[in-house]
C-alpha positions as CSV (number, residue, x, y, z in Angstrom):
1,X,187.9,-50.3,322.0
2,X,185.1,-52.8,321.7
3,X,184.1,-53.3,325.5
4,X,181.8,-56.4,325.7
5,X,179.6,-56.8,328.7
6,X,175.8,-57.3,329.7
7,X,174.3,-53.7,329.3
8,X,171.5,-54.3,332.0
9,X,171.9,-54.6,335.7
10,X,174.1,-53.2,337.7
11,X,178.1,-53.2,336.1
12,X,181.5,-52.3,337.8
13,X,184.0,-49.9,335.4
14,X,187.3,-49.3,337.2
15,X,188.9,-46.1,335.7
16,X,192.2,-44.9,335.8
17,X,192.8,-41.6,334.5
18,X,197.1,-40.3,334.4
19,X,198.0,-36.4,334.5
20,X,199.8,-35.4,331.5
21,X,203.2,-36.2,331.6
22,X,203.1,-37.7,335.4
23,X,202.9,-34.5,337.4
24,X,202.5,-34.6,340.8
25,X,199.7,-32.1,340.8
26,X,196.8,-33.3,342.0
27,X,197.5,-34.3,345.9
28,X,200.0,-34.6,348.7
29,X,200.4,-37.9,350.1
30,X,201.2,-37.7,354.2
31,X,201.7,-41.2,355.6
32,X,200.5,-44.7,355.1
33,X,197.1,-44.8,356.8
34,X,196.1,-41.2,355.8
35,X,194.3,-40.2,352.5
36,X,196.1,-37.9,349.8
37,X,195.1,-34.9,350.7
38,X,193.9,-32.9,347.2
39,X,195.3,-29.7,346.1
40,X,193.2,-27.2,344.5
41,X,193.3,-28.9,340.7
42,X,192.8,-32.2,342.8
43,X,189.6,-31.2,344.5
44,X,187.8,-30.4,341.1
45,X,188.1,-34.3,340.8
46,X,186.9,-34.7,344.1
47,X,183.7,-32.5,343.7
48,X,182.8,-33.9,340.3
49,X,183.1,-37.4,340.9
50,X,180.7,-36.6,344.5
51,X,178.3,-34.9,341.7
52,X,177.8,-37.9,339.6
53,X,174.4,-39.1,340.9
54,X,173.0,-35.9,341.0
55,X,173.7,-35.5,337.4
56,X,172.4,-38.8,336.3
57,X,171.2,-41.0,339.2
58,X,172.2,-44.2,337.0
59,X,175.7,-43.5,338.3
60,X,177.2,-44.3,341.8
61,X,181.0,-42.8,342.7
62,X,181.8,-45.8,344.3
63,X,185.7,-46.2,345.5
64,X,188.6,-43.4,344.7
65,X,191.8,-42.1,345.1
66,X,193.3,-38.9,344.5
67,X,197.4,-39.9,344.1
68,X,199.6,-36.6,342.9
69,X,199.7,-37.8,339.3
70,X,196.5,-40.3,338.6
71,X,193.8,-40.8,339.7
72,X,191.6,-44.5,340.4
73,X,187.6,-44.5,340.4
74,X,185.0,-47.5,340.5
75,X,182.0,-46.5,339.2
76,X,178.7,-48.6,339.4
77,X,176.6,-47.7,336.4
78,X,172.7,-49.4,337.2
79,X,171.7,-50.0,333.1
80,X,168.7,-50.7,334.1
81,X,168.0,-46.9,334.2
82,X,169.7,-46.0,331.7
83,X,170.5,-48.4,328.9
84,X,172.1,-46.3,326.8
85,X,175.3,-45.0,328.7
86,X,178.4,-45.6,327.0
87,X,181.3,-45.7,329.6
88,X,184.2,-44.6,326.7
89,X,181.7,-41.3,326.3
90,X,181.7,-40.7,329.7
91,X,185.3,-41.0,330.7
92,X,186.1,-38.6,328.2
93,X,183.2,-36.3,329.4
94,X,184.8,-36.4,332.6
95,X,188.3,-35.2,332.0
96,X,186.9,-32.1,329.8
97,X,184.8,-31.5,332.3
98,X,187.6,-31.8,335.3
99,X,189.7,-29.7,332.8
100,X,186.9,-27.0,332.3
101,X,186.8,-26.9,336.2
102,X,190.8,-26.8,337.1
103,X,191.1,-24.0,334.3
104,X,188.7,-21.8,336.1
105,X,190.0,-22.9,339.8
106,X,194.0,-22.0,338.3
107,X,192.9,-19.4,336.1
108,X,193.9,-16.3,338.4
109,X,190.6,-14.7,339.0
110,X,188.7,-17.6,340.1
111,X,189.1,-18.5,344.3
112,X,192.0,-21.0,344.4
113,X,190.5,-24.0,346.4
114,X,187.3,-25.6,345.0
115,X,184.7,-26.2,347.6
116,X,184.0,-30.2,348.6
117,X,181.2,-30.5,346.6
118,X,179.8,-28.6,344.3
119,X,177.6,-26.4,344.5
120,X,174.0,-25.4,341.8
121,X,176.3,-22.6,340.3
122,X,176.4,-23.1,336.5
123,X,177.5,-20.6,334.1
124,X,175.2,-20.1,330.6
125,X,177.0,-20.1,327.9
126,X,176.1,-19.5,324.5
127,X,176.8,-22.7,322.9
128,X,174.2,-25.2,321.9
129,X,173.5,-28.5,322.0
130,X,174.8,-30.9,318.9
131,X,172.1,-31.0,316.0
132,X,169.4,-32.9,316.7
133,X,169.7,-32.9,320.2
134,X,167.4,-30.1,321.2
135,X,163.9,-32.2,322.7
136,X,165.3,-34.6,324.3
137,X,167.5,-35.2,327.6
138,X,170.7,-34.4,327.6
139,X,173.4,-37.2,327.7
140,X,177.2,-37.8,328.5
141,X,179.2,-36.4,325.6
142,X,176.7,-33.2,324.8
143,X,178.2,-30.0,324.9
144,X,177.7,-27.3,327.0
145,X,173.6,-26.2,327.7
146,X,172.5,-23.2,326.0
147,X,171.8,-20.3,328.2
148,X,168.8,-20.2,330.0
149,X,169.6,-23.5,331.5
150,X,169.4,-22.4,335.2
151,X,166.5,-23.3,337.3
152,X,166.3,-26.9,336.6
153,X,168.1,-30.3,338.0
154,X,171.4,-30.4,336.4
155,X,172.6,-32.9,333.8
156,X,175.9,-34.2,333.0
157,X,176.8,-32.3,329.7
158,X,176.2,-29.1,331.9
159,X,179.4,-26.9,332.5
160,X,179.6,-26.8,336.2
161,X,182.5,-24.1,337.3
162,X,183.1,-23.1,341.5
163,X,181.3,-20.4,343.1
164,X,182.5,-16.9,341.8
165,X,183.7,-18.1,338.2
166,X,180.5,-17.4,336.6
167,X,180.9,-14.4,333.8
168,X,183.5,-16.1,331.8
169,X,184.1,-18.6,329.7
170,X,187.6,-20.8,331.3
171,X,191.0,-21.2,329.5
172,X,191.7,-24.4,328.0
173,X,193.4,-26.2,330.1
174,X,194.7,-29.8,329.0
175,X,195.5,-31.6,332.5
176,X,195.0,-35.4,331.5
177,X,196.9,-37.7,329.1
178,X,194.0,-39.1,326.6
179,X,195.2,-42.3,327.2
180,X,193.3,-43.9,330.3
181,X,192.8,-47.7,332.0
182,X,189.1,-48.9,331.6
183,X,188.1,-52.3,332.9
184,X,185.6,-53.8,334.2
185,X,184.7,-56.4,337.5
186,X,182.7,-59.8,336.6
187,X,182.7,-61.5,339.8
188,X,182.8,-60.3,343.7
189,X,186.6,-61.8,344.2
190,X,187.7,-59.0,341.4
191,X,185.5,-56.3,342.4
192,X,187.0,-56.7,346.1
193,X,190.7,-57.0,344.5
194,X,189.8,-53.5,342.9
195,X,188.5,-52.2,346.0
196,X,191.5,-53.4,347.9
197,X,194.2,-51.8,345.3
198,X,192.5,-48.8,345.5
199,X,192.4,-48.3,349.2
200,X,196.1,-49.3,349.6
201,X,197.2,-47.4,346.6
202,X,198.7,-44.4,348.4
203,X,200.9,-46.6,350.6
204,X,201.9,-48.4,348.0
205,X,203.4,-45.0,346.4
206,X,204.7,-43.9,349.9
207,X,206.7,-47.4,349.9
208,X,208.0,-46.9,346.3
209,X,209.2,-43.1,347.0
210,X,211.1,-44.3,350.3
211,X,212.5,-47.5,349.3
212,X,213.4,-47.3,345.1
213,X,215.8,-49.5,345.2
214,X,213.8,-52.8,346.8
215,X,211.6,-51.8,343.9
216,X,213.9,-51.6,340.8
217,X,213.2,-54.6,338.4
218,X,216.8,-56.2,337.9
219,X,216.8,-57.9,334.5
220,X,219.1,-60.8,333.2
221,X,220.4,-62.3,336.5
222,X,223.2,-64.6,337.0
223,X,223.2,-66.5,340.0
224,X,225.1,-70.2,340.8
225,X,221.7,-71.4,341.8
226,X,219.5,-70.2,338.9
227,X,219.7,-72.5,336.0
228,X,222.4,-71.1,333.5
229,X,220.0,-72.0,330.3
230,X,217.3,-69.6,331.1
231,X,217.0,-65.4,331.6
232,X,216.3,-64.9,335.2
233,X,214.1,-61.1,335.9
234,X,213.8,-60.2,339.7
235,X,212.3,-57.5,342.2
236,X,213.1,-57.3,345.9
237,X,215.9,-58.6,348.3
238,X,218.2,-60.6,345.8
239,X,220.7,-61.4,348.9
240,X,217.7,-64.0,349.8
241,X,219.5,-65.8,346.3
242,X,222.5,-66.3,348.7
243,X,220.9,-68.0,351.4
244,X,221.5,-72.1,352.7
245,X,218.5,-72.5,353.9
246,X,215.9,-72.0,350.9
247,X,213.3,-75.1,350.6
248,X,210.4,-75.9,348.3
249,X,206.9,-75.4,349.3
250,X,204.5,-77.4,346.9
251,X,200.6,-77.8,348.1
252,X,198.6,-79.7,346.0
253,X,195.2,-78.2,345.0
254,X,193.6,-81.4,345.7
255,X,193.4,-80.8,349.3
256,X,192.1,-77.8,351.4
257,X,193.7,-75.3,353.3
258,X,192.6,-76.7,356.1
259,X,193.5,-80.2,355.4
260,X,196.8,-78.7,354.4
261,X,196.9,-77.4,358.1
262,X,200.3,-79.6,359.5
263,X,202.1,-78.5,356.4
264,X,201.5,-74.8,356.8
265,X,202.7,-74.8,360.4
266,X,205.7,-76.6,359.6
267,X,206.4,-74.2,356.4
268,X,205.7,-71.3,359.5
269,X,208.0,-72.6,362.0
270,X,211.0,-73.8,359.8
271,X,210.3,-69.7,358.2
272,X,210.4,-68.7,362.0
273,X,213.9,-70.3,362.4
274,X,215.6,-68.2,359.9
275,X,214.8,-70.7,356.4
276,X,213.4,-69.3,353.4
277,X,210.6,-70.5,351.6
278,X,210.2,-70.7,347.7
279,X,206.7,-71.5,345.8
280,X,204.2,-69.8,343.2
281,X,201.9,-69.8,346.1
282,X,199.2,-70.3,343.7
283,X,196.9,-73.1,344.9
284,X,194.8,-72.1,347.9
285,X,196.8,-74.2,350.5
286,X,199.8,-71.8,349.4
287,X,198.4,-68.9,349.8
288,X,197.0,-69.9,353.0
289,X,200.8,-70.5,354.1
290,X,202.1,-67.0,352.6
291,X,199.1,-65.3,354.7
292,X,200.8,-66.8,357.5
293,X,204.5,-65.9,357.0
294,X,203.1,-62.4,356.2
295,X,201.8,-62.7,360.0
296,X,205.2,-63.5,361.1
297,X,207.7,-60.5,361.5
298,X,211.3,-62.2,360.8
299,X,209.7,-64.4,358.0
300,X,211.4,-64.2,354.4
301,X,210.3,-65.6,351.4
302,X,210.9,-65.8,347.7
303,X,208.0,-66.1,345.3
304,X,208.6,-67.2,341.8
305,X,205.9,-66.4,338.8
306,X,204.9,-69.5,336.4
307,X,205.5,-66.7,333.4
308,X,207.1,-63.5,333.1
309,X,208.3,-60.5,334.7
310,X,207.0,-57.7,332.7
311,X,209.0,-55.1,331.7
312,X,206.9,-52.9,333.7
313,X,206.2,-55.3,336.7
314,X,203.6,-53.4,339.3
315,X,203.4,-55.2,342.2
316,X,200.7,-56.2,344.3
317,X,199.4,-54.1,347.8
318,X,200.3,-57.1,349.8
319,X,203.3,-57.9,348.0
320,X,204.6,-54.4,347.8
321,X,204.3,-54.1,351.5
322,X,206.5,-57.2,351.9
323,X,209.3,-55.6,349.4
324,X,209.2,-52.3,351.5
325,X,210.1,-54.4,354.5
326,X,213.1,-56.2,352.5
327,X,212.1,-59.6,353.2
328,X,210.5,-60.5,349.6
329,X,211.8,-61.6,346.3
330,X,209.4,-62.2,343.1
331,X,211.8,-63.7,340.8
332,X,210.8,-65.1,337.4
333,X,213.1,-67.9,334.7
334,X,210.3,-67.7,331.9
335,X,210.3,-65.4,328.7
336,X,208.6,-62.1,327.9
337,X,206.6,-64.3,325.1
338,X,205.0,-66.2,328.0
339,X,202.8,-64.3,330.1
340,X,199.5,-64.5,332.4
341,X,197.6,-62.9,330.3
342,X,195.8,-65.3,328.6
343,X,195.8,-67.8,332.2
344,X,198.7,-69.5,333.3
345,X,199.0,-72.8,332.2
346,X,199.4,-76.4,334.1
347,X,202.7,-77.1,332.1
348,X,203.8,-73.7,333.0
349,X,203.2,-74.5,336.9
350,X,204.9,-78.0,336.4
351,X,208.3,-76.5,334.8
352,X,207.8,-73.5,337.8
353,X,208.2,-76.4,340.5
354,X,210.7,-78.4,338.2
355,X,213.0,-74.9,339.2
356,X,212.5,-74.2,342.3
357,X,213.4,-77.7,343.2
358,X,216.5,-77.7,341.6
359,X,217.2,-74.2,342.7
360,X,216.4,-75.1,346.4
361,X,218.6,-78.2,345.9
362,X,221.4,-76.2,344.4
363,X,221.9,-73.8,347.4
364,X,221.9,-76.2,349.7
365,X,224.3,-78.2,348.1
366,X,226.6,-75.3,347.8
367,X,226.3,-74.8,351.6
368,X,227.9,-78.1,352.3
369,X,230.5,-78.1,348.8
């Protein structure tokens, strides 16, 4: 992986690390507005990630989540102070070190629960740093400091194990898949999107577990009102697909929200009598008016993408909230070889409104066959 970004300043590394074969292991979610709360393996996490600056005061544990089966961290490395981190090191330091830490918290002797932050208890062990490293400070990646190591400031590369596992060396003890999410936040609209899916993550997964089915990803639809030449992939309330009353919503980019303001209450009120919207709601006037039907409590709506639905679609926070509620549809007519990844194209956009017009036109002509 060749990660390409300005190695001075202050840069945002969003981190997603998955348990091994998705176990639910690491926390217990209770209810929408609560936390996870950790379990023992899942508070090693917790007290490493609340160590970081101490370790190397370059690093700030910015946002983070402890879900049962992964785990999401921000961290805000400042390479100003230290130019030569290397985040692909460090992630990799950090799950043999969390490993090193659940295999002495679950290794039988050692006291079950891991206190919330850890304490200047570090066991010696024999080992020695890699050749060549002796002299110098230690760095992410280096093994494990050679006895005689107590009585300084620690430093990431040291093996730090809870109070009362001291005197032997942990079990290995493979917890994470070694294949993890890196990226990284260029602008403050991104950083506050990361901030914002990490927050509502547990939610999100309290929605999913209670409502599968307005989650499941429906492939190949056939519907009279979806045109017959294209493969139609859906999540959320398909029954909206039988409704009368769908109409377009189209806001050109050229205006504001606000000079958009007459259109959006209309879209609101004809939503408040029972009608269903249908747009991209891409350009800033539309998303204005989807913030607003989100505000009101009997408003449906059906989204449609200007490219595919992946094959594994994850949904949005704010989206996901409105599939929970049954009163959302994210439907897509474009092919897997077409996707965002690369931005969305105009011509994209242009077809997208080209269908929902002539889906909008075809249920309503339906109604009055």
């Amino acid at each position: 992986m060749n990660l390409k970004f300005a190695h001075h300043g202050l840069q945002f590394f969003f981190i997603t690390l998955c348990v091994e074969g998705r176990k639910k292991i690491l926390s217990h979610i209770v209810d929408e507005k609560s936390r996870p709360i950790p379990t023992p393996l899942g508070e090693c996490v917790v007290a490493l990630w609340r160590y970081l600056h101490t370790l190397n005061p370059a690093l700030t544990a910015s946002n983070s989540v402890i879900m049962p089966d992964h785990v999401h961290l921000l961290l805000i490395v400042n390479f100003d102070r230290d130019p030569a981190f290397r985040p692909l090191v460090f992630i990799h330091w950090f799950m043999e070190e969390t490993e090193r830490m659940m295999a002495a918290t679950d290794g039988g002797s050692a006291p079950a629960p891991l206190p919330s932050s850890i304490r200047n208890d570090f066991h010696p062990s024999a080992e020695a740093l890699p050749a060549g490293a002796r002299g110098r400070q230690p760095k992410i990646g280096d093994e494990i400091l050679p006895a005689g190591a107590r009585g300084r400031q620690p430093q990431i590369g040291d093996e730090i194990l809870p109070a009362g596992a001291r005197g032997r060396q942990p079990p290995s003890f493979a917890i994470w898949s070694r294949s993890f999410w890196l990226d990284l936040s260029f602008s403050s609209r991104q950083l506050k999107a990361i901030r914002r899916y990490i927050r509502l993550n547990p939610a999100r997964a309290l929605w999913k577990m209670r409502h599968p089915d307005r989650f499941q990803r429906h492939a190949n639809i056939r519907h009279p009102i979806l045109a017959a030449n294209r493969n139609w992939d859906a999540i959320g309330n398909l029954t909206l697909l039988g409704s009368p009353l769908l109409f377009p919503v189209r806001l050109t980019r050229k205006k504001t929200p606000e000079e958009h303001a007459a259109s959006i209450d209309k879209i609101v009120e004809k939503a408040r009598r029972g009608m269903i919207p249908v747009s991209g709601f891409l350009s800033p006037g539309e998303k204005e008016a989807l913030r607003r039907l989100k505000e009101e409590p009997h408003a449906r709506f059906i989204k449609m993408r200007p490219c595919a639905l992946p094959p594994h679609y994850d949904p949005s926070a704010e989206d996901s909230r409105e599939l929970a509620a049954d009163r959302l549809l994210i439907i897509s007519g474009f092919p897997q070889s077409v996707t965002d990844a690369g931005g969305i194209f105009r011509a994209n956009c242009l077809l997208m409104n080209d269908l929902i017009t002539e889906m909008c036109d075809k249920a309503q002509t339906a109604a009055f066959a």
